[in-house]
C-alpha positions in Angstrom: -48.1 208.0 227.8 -48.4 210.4 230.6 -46.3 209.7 233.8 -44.2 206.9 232.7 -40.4 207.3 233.9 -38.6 204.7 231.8 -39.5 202.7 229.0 -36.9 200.4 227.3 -35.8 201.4 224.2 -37.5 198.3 222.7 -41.1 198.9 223.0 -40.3 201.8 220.5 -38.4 199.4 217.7 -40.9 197.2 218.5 -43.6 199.6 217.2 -41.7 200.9 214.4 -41.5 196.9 213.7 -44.9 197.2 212.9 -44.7 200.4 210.5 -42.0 200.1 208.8 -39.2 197.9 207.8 -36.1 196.7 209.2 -33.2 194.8 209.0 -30.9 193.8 211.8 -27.0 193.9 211.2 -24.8 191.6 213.3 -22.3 194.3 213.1 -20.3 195.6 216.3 -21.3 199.7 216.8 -19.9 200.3 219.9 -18.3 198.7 222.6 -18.8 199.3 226.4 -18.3 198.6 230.1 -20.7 197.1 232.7 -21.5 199.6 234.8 -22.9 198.5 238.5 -25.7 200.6 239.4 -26.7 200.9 235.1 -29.3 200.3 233.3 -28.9 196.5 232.9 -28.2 196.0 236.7 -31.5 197.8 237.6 -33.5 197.2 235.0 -36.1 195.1 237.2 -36.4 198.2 239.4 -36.9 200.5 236.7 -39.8 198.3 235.1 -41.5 198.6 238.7 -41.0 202.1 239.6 -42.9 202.4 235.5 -45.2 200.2 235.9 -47.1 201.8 233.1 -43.6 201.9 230.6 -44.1 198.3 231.7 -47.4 197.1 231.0 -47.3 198.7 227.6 -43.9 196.2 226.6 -45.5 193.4 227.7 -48.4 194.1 225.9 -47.1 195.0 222.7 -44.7 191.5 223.3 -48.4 189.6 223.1 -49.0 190.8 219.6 -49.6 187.8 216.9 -45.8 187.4 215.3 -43.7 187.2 218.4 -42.9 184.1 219.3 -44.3 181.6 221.9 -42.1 182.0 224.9 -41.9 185.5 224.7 -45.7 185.7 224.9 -46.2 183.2 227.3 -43.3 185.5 229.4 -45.0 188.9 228.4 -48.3 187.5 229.3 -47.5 187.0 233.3 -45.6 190.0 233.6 -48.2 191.9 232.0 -50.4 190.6 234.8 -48.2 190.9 237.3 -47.6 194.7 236.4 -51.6 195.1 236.0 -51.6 193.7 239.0 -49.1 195.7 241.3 -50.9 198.8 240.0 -53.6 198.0 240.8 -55.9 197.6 237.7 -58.5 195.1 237.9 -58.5 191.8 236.0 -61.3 192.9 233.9 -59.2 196.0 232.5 -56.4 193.8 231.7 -58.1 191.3 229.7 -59.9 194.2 227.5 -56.8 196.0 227.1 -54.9 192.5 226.3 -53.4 191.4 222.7 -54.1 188.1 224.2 -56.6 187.8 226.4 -56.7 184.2 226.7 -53.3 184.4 227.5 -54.3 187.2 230.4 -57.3 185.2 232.0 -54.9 182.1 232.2 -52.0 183.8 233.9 -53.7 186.1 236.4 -53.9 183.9 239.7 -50.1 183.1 239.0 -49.6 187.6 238.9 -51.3 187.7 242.3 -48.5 185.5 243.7 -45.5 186.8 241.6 -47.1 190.7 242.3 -47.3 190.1 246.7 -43.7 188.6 246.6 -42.6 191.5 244.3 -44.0 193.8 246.6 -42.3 192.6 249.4 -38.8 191.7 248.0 -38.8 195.3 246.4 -41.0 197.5 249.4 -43.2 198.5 246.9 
């Protein structure tokens, strides 16, 4: 997608999910420090300064096979991310893997989305 400055590394093993298969080994590859000022710590910033990056995990998170919560989850911050820029309700719902999910969660985006903007000066 054009202009997107981060996306997590998980929207793309998410979509190779859905092409090919995989296995998941509980095997240690690396070990590492916590670095203040990484990735991890900002990674709320980072999803809101990509809001696009962001939309697109959320949305691919609302796809039939991923559990409940994480829908539920991907569903408001979907909204919430629609929301903060600026696309219209009708959008997100067409665009939606769920729209159900999407119509039900939007008033709650409105509210998370004007807090957001002011806890974060967006």
């Amino acid at each position: 997608m054009k202009n997107i400055k981060y996306i997590g590394e998980s929207t793309m093993m998410i979509k190779m999910s859905y092409k090919y298969d995989m296995i998941g080994k509980n095997i240690v590859i690396g070990i590492s420090d916590y670095l203040e000022g990484g990735l991890t710590d900002s990674n709320r910033r980072l999803r809101l300064h990509s809001l696009l990056g962001s939309i697109e995990y959320c949305n691919l998170c609302m796809m039939p096979g991923i559990y409940w919560r994480r829908r539920l989850k991907s569903a408001l911050l979907y909204d919430t991310y629609g929301f903060l820029k600026n696309i219209g309700p009708g959008k997100l719902i067409n665009d939606s893997n769920a729209p159900l999910l999407t119509t039900i969660f939007y008033p709650i985006s409105i509210i998370i989305g004007r807090y957001w903007k002011n806890k974060y000066k967006l």
